[in-house]
PABAMI-397193 format. One record per atom (N, C-alpha, C): residue in three letters; atom name; x, y, z. Coordinates in Angstrom, 2 decimals. Example, Ala and Ser with C-alpha at 12.3 -4.5 7.8 and 13.67 -1.06 7.14 Angstrom:
<pts>
<pt resn="ALA" name="N" u="13.19" v="-5.69" w="7.80"/>
<pt resn="ALA" name="CA" u="12.30" v="-4.50" w="7.80"/>
<pt resn="ALA" name="C" u="13.20" v="-3.30" w="7.80"/>
<pt resn="SER" name="N" u="12.85" v="-2.25" w="7.08"/>
<pt resn="SER" name="CA" u="13.67" v="-1.06" w="7.14"/>
<pt resn="SER" name="C" u="12.90" v="0.03" w="7.87"/>
</pts>
This chain:
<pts>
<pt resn="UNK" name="N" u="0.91" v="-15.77" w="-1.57"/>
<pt resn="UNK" name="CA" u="0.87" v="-15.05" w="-2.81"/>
<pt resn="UNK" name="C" u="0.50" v="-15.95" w="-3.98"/>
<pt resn="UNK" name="N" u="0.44" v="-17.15" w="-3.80"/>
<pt resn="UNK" name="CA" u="-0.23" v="-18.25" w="-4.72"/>
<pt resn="UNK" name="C" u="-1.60" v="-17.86" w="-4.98"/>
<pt resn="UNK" name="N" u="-2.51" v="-17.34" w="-4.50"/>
<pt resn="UNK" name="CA" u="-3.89" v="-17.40" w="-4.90"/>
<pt resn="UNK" name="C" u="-4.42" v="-16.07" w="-4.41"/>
<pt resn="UNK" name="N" u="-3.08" v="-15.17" w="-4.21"/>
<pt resn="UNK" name="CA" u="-3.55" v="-13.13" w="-3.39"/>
<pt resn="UNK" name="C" u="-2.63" v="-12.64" w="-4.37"/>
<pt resn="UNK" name="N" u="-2.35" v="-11.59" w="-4.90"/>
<pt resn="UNK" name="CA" u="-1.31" v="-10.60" w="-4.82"/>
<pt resn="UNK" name="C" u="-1.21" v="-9.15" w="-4.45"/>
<pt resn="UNK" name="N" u="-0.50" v="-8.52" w="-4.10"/>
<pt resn="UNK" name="CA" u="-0.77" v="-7.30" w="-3.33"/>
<pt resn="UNK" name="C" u="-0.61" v="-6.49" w="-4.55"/>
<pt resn="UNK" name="N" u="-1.56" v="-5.35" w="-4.31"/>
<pt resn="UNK" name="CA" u="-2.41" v="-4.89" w="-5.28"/>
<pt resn="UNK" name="C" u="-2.24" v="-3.20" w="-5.07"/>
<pt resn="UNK" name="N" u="-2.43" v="-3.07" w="-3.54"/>
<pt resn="UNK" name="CA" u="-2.40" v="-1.23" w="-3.38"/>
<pt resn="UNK" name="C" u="-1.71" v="-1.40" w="-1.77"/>
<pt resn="UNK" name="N" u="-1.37" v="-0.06" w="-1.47"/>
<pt resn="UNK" name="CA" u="-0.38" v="0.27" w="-0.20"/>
<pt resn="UNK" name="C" u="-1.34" v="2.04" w="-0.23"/>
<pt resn="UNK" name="N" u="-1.74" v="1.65" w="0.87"/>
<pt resn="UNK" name="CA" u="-2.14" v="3.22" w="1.14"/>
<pt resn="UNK" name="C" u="-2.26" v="3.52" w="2.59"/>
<pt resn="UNK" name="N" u="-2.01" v="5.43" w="2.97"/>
<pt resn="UNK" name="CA" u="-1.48" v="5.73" w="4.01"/>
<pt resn="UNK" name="C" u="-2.91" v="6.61" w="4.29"/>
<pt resn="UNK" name="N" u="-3.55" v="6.20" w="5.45"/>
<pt resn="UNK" name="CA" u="-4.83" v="7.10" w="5.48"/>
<pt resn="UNK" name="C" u="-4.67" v="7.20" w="7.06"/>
<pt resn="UNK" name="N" u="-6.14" v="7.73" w="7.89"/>
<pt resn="UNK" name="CA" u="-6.14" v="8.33" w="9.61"/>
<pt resn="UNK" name="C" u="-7.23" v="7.22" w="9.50"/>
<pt resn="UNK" name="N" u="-7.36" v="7.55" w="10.70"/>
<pt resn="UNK" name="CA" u="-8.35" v="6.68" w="11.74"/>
<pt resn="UNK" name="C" u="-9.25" v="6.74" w="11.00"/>
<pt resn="UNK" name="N" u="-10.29" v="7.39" w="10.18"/>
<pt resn="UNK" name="CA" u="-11.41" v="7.61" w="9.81"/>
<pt resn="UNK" name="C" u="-11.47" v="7.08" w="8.66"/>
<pt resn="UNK" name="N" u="-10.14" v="6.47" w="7.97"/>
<pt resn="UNK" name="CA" u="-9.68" v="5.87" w="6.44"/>
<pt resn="UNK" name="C" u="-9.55" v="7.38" w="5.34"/>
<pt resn="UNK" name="N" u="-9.41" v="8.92" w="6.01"/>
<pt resn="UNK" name="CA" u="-9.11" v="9.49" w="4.69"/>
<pt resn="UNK" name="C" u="-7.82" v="9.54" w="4.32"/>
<pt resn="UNK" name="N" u="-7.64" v="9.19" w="3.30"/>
<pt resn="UNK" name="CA" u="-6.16" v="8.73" w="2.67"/>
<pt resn="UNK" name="C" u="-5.69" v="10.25" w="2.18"/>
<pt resn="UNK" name="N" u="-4.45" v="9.62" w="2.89"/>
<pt resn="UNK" name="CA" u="-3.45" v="10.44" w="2.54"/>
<pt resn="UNK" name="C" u="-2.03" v="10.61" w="1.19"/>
<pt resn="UNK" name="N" u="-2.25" v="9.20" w="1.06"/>
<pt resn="UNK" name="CA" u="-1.53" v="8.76" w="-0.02"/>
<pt resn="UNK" name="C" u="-1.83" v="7.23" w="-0.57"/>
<pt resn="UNK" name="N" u="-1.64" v="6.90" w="-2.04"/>
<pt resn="UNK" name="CA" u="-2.18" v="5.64" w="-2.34"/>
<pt resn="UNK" name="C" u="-1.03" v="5.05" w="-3.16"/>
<pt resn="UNK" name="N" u="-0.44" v="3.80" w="-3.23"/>
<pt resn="UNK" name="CA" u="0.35" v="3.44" w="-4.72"/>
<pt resn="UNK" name="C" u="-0.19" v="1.79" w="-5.04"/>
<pt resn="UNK" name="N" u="-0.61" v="1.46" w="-6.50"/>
<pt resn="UNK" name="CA" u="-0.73" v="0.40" w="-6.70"/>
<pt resn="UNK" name="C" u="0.00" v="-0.39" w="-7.57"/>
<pt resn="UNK" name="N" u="0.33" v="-1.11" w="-8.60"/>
<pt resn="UNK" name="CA" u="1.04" v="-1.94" w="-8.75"/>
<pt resn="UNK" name="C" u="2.67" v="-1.97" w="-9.15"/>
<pt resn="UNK" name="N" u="2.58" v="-0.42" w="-10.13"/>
<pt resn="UNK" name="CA" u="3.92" v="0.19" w="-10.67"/>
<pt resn="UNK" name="C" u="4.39" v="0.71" w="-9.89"/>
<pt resn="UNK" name="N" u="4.00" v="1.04" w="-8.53"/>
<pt resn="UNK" name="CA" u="5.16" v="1.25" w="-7.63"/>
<pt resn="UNK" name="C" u="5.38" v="-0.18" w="-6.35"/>
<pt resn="UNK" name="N" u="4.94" v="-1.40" w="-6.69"/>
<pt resn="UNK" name="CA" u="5.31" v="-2.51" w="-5.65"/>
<pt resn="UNK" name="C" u="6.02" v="-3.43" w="-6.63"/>
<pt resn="UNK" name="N" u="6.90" v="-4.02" w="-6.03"/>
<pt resn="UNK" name="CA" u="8.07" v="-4.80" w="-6.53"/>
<pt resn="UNK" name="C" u="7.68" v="-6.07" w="-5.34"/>
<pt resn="UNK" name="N" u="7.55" v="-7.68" w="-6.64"/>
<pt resn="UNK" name="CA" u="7.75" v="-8.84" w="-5.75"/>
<pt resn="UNK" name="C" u="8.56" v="-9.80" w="-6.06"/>
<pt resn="UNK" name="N" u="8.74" v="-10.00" w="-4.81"/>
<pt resn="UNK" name="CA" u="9.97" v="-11.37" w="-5.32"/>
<pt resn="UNK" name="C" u="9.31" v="-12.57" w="-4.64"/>
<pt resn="UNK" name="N" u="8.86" v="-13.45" w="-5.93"/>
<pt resn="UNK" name="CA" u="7.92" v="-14.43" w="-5.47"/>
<pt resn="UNK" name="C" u="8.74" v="-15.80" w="-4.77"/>
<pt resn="UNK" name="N" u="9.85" v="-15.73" w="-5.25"/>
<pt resn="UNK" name="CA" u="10.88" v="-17.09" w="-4.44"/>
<pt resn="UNK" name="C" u="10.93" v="-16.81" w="-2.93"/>
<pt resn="UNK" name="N" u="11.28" v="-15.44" w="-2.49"/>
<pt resn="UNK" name="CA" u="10.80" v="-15.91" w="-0.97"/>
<pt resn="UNK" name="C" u="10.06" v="-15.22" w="-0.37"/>
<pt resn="UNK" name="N" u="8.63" v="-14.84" w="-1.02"/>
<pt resn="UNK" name="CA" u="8.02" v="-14.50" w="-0.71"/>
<pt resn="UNK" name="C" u="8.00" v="-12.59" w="-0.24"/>
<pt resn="UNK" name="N" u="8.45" v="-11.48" w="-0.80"/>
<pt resn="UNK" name="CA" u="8.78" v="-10.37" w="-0.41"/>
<pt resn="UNK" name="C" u="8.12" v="-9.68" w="-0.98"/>
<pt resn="UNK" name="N" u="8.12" v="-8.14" w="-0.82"/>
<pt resn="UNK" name="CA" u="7.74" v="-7.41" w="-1.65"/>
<pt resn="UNK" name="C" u="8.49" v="-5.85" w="-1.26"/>
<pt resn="UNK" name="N" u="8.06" v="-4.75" w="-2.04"/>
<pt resn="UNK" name="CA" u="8.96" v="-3.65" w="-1.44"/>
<pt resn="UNK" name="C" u="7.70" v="-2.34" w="-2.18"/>
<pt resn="UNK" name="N" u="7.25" v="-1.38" w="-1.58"/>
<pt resn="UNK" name="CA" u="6.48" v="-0.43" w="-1.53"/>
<pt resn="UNK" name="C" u="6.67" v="1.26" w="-1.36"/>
<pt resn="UNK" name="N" u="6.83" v="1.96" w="-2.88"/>
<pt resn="UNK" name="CA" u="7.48" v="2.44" w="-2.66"/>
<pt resn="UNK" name="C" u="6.77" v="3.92" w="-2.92"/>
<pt resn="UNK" name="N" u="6.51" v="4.67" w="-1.90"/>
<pt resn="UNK" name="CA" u="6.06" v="6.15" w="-2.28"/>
<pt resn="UNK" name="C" u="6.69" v="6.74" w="-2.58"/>
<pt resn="UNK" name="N" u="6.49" v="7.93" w="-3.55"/>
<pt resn="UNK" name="CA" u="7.08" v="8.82" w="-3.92"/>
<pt resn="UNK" name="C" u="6.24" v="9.97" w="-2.61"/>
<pt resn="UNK" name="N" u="7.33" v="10.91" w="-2.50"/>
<pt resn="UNK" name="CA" u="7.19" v="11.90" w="-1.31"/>
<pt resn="UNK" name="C" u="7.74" v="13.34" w="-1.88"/>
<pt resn="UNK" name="N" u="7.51" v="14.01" w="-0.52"/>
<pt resn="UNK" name="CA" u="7.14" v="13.50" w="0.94"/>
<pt resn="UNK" name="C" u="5.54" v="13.58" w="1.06"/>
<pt resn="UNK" name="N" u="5.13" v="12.90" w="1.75"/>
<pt resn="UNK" name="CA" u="3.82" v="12.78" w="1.91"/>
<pt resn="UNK" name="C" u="3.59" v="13.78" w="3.72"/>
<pt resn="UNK" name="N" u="2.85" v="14.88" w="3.24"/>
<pt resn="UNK" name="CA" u="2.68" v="15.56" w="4.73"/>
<pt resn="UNK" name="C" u="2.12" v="15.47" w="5.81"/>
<pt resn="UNK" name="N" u="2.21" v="15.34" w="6.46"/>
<pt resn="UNK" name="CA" u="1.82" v="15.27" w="7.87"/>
<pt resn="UNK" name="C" u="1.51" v="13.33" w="8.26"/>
<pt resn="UNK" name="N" u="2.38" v="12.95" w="7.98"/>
<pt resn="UNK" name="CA" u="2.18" v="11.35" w="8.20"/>
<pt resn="UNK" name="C" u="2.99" v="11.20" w="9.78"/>
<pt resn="UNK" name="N" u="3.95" v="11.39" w="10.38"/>
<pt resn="UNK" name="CA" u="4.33" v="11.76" w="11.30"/>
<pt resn="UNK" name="C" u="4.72" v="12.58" w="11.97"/>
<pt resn="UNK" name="N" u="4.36" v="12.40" w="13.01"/>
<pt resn="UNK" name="CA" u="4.19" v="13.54" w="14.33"/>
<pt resn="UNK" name="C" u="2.84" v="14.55" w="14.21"/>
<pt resn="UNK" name="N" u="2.16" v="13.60" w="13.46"/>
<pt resn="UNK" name="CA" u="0.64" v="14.52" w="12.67"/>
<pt resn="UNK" name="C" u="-0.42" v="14.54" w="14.16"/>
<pt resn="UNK" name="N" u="-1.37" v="15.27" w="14.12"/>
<pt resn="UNK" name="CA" u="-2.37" v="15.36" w="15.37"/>
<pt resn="UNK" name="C" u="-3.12" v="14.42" w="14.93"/>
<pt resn="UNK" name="N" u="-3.13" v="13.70" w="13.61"/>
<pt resn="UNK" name="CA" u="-3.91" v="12.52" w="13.67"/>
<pt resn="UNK" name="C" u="-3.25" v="11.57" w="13.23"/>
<pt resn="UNK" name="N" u="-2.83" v="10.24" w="14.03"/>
<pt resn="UNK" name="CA" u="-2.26" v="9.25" w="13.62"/>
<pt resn="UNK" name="C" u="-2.34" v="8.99" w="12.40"/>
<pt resn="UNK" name="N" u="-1.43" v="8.25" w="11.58"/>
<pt resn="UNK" name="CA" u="-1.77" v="7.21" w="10.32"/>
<pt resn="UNK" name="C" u="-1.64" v="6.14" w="10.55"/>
<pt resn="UNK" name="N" u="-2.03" v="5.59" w="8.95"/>
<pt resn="UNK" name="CA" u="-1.69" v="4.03" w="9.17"/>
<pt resn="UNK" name="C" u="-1.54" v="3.67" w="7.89"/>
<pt resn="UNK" name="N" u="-0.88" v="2.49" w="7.91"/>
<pt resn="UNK" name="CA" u="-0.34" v="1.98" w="6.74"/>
<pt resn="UNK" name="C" u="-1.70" v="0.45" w="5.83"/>
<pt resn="UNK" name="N" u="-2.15" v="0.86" w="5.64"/>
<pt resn="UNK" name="CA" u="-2.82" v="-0.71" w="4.91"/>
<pt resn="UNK" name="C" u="-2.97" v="-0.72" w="3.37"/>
<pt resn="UNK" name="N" u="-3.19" v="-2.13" w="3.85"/>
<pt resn="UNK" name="CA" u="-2.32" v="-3.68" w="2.12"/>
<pt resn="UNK" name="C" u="-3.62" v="-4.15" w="1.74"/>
<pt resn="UNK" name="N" u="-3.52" v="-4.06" w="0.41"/>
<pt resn="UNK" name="CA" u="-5.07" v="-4.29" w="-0.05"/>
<pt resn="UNK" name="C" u="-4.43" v="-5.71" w="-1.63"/>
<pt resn="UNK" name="N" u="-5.14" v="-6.70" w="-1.36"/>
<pt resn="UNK" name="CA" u="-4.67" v="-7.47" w="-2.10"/>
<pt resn="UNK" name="C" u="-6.06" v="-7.63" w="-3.58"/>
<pt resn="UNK" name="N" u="-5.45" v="-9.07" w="-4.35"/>
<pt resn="UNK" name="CA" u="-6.38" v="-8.91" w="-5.85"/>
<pt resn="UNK" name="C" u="-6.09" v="-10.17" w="-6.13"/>
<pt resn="UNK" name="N" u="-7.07" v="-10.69" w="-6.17"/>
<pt resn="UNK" name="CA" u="-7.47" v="-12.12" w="-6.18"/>
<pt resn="UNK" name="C" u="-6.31" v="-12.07" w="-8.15"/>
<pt resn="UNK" name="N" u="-6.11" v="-13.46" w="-8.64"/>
<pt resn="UNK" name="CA" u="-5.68" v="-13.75" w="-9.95"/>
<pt resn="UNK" name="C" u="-4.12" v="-12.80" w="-9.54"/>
<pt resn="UNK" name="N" u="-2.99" v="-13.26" w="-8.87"/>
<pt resn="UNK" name="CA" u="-1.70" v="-12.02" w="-8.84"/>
<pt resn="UNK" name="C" u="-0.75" v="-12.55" w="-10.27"/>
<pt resn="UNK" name="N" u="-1.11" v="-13.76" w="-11.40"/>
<pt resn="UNK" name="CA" u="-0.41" v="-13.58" w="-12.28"/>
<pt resn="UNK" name="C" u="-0.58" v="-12.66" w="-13.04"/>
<pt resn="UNK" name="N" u="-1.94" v="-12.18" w="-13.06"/>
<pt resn="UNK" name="CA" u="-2.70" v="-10.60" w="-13.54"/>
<pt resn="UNK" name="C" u="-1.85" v="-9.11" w="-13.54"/>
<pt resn="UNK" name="N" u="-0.93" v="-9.62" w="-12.42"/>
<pt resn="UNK" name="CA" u="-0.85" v="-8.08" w="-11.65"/>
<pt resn="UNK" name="C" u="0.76" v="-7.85" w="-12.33"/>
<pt resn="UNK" name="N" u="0.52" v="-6.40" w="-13.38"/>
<pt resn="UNK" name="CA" u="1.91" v="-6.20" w="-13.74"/>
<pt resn="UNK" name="C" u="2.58" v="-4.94" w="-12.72"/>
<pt resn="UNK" name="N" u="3.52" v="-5.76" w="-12.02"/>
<pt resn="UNK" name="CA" u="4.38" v="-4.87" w="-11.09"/>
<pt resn="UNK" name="C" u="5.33" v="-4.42" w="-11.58"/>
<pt resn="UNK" name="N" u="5.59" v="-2.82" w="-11.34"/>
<pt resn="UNK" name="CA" u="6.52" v="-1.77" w="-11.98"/>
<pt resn="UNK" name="C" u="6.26" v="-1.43" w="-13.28"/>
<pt resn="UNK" name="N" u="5.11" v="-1.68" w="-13.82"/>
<pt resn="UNK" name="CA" u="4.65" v="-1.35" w="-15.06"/>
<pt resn="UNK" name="C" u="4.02" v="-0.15" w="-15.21"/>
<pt resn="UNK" name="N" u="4.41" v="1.05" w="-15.84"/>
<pt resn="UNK" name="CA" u="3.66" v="2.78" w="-15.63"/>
<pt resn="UNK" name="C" u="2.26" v="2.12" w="-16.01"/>
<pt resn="UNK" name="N" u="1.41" v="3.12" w="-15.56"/>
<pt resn="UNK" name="CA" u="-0.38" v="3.00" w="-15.28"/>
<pt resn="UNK" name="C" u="-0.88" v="4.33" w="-14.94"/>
<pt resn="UNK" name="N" u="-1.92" v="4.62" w="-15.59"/>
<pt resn="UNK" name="CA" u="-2.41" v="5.71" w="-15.25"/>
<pt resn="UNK" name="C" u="-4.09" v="5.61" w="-14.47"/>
<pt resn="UNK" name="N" u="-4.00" v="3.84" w="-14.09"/>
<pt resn="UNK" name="CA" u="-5.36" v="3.54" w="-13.15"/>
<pt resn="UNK" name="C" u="-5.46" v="4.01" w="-11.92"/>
<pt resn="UNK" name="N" u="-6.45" v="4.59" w="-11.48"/>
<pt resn="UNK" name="CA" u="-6.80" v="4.92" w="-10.21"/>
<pt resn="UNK" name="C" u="-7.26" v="4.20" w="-9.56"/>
<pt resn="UNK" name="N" u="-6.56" v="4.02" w="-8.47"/>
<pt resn="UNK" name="CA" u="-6.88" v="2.54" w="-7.78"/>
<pt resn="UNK" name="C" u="-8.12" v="3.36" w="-6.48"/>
<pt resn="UNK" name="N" u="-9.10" v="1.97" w="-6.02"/>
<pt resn="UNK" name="CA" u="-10.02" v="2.58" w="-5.37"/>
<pt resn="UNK" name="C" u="-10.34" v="0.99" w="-4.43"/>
<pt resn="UNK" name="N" u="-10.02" v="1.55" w="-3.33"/>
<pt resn="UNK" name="CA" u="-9.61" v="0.01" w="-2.41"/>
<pt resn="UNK" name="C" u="-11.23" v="-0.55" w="-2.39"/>
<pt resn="UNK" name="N" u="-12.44" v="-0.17" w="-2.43"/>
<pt resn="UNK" name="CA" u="-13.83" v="-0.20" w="-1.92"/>
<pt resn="UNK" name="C" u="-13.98" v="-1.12" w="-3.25"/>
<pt resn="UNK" name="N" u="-13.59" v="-1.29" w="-4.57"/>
<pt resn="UNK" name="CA" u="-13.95" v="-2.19" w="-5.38"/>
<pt resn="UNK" name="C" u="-12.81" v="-3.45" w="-5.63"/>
<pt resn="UNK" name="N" u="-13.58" v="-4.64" w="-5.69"/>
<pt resn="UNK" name="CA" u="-12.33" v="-5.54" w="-6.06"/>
<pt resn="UNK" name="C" u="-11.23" v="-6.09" w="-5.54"/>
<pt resn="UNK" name="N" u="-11.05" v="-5.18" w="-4.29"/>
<pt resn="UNK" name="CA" u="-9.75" v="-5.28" w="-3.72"/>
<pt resn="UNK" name="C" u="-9.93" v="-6.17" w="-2.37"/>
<pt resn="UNK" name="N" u="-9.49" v="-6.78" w="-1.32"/>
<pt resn="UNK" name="CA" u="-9.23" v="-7.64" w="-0.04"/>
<pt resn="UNK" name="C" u="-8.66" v="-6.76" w="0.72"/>
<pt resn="UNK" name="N" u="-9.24" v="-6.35" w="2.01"/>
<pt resn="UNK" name="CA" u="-8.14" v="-5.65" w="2.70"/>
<pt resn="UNK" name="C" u="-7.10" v="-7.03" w="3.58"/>
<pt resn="UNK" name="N" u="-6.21" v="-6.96" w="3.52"/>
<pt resn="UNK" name="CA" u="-5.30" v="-7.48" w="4.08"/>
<pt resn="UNK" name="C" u="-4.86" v="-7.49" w="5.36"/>
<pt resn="UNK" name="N" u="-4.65" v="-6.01" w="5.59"/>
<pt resn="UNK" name="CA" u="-3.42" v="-5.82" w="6.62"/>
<pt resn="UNK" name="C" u="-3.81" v="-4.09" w="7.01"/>
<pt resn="UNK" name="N" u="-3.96" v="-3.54" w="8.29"/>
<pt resn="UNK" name="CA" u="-3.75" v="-1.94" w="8.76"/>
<pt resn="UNK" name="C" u="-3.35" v="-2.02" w="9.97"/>
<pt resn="UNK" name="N" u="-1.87" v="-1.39" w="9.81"/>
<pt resn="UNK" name="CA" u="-0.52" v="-1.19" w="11.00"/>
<pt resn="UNK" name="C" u="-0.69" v="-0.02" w="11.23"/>
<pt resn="UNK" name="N" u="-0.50" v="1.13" w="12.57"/>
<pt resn="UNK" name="CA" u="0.22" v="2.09" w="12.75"/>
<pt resn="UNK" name="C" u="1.69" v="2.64" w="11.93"/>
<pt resn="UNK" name="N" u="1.32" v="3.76" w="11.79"/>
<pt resn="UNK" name="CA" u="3.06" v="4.42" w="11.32"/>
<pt resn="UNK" name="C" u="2.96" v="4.85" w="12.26"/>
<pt resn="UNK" name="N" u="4.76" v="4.44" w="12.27"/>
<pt resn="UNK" name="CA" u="5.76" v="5.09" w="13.88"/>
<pt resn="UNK" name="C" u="7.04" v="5.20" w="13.15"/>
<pt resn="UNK" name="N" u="7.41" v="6.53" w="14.34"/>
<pt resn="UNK" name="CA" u="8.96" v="6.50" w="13.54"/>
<pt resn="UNK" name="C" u="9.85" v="5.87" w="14.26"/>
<pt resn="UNK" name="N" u="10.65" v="5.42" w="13.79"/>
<pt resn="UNK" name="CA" u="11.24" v="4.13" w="14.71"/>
<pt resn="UNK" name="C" u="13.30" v="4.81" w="14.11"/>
<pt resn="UNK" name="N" u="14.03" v="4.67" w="15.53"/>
<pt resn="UNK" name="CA" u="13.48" v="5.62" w="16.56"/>
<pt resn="UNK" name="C" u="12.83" v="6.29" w="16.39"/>
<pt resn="UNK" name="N" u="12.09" v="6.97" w="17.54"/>
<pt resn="UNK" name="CA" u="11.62" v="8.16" w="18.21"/>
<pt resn="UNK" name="C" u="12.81" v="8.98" w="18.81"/>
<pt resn="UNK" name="N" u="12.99" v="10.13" w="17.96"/>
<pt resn="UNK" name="CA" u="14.16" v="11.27" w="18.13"/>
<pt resn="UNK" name="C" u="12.99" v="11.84" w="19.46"/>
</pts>
């Protein structure tokens, strides 16, 4: 996080159409050991047990002393400019009822 900071969290399918997006006013970091916490507002529909998988991916932004976290914003974040993709995990519900 010295020279990245995470920037957007978004929940899209196989094909990348997003289903949900949050960027900086809803991620919280704690730069001493390294954490962060991501937080949607919901419920977001059909993310599990959906006929089309999701997935979770982390899109970072070069300059993160830049980045005011938990600060209201009315920017629309758009991962295709500016942004690093990072990271795209499966959502699972953990358990499985």
């Amino acid at each position: 996080m010295e020279k990245h900071g995470i920037y957007a969290v978004r929940v899209c399918n196989q094909k990348k159409k997003e289903s949900a997006i949050i960027g900086p006013q809803n991620i919280s970091v704690d730069k001493s050991n390294m954490t962060f916490v991501a937080t949607f507002t919901g419920p977001i529909p059909d993310v599990f047990y959906s006929e089309q998988p999701k997935f979770l991916e982390i899109y970072l932004r070069v300059k993160p002393d830049k980045i005011e976290y938990g600060v209201p914003s009315n920017e629309r974040i758009n991962v295709n400019t500016n942004l690093l993709f990072a990271l795209r995990m499966p959502m699972e519900f953990v358990p499985d009822p």
